[in-house]
N, C-alpha and C positions, 0 to 999 in steps of 0.2 A: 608732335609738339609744334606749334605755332609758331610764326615769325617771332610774335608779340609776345608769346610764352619766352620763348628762347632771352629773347631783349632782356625781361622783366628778369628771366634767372640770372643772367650775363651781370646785368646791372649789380643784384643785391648781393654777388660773388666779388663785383668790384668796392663794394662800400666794405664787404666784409674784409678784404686782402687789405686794402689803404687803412684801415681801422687799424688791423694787427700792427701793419707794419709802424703805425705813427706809434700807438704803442713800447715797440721795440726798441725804435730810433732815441727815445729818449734816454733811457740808460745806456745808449751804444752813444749818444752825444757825451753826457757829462762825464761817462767816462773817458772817452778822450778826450776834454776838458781837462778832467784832474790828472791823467797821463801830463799830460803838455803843459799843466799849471806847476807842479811837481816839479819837472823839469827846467821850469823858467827859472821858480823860487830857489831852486837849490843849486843852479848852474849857471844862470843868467848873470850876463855884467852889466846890462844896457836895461834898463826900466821900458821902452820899448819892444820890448818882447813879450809882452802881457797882451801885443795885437795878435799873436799867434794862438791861444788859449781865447780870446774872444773870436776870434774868425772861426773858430770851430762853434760856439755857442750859436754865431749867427746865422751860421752854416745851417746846423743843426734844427735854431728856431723855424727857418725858411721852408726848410723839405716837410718837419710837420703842420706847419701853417696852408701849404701846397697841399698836404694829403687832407688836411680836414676841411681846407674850402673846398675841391675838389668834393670827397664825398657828401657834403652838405647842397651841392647843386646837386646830383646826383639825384640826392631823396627828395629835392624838391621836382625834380624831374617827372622820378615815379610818381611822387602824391599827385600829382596833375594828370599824366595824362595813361596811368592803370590804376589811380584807386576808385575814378569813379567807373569801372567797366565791372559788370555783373559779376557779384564772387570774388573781387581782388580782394588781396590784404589789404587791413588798413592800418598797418604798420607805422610810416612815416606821420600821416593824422593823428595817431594816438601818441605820436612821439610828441610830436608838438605840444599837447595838449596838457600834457604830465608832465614836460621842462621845465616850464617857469614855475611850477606849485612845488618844486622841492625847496625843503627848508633850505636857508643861507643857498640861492638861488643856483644848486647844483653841481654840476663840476667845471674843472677848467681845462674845456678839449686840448686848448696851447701849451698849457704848462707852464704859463704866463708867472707864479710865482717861483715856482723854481727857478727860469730863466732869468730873473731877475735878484733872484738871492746867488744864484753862481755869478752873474754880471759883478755883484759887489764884493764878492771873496773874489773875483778876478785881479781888484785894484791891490786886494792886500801886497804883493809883491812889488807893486810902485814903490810902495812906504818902506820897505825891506830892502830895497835897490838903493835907496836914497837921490829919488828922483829931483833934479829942479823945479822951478816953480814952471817951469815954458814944459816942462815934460809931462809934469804931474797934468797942469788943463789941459791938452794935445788928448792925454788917457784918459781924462777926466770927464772931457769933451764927446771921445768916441764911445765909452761907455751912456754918458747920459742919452746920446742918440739914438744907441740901441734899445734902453729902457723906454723912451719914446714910441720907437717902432712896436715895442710887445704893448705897450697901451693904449696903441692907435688901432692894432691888429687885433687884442682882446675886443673893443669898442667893435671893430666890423664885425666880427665872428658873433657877437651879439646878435647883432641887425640881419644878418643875412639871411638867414628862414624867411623872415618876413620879405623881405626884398626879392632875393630867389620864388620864392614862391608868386609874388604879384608878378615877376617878371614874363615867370613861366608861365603863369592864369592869362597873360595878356597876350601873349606867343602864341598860345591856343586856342585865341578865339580869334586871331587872325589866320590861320594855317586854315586851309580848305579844308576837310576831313574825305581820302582820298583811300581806297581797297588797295592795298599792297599785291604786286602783280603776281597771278601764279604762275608757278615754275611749272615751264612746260617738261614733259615727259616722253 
């Protein structure tokens, strides 16, 4: 096996492991979400304690937002510089291609509504605390921010293929094209 072989396996071992795990992560977040939501609403004195049930959310939104840009540079990586090499898969190309023609435009790698419907059942525990008015916007305020964040982060995750992809097309036709050294014997 090849340097190049090895790489190109190495690689699609990596997008497949970050894949699972973003996966995972998501019902291993919400439910420690409704663990700690649970615990606010039924225990809590203080209406700031609904920051401890969101830090987990945003916790959580972070590390899969990190695994899916992550393996989306990744494939934009392969598609540039092994699918045009004799016989590569064209996996990554074909992925692109079949994206955006799925009806109501596919899935949502972030889990950007979810996150945003636990962000608003977060607040129910304010109104059940009987927050003041300086508490209630303080939570009111760090929730809408985060809601912000997943539709700033939806917006990038859009764009990215395209972006990634020129970034990387432009990367490799600057890069010399150089025989990787052989291991002496």
């Amino acid at each position: 096996m090849s340097l190049t072989d090895t790489e190109f396996a190495v690689l699609r071992t990596t997008i497949s492991t970050r894949g699972t795990v973003r996966m995972a992560l998501l019902p291993l977040t919400i439910f420690g979400w409704a663990v700690l939501s649970a615990g606010v609403f039924l225990y809590a004195e203080v209406p700031m304690a609904v920051v401890f049930p969101l830090a987990i959310l945003v916790a959580g939104f972070e590390a899969i937002h990190a695994l899916h840009v992550g393996v989306e540079r990744i494939g934009r990586y392969l598609q540039v510089n092994y699918e045009s090499l004799p016989g590569a898969p064209q996996w990554e190309s074909t992925a692109m291609r079949v994206g955006p023609a799925l009806p109501g435009g596919g899935i949502d790698p972030l889990f950007t509504v979810v996150f945003m419907a636990t962000t608003f059942a977060n607040l129910i525990p304010v109104a059940a605390l009987n927050a003041n008015r300086v508490e209630f916007g303080v939570l009111a305020m760090l929730h809408v921010i985060f809601i912000i964040r997943l539709v700033r982060a939806r917006g990038a995750a859009a764009r990215q293929r395209a972006v990634d992809l020129e970034t990387f097309k432009a990367i490799k036709s600057q890069v010399p094209v150089t025989k990787p050294p052989t291991p002496e014997m």
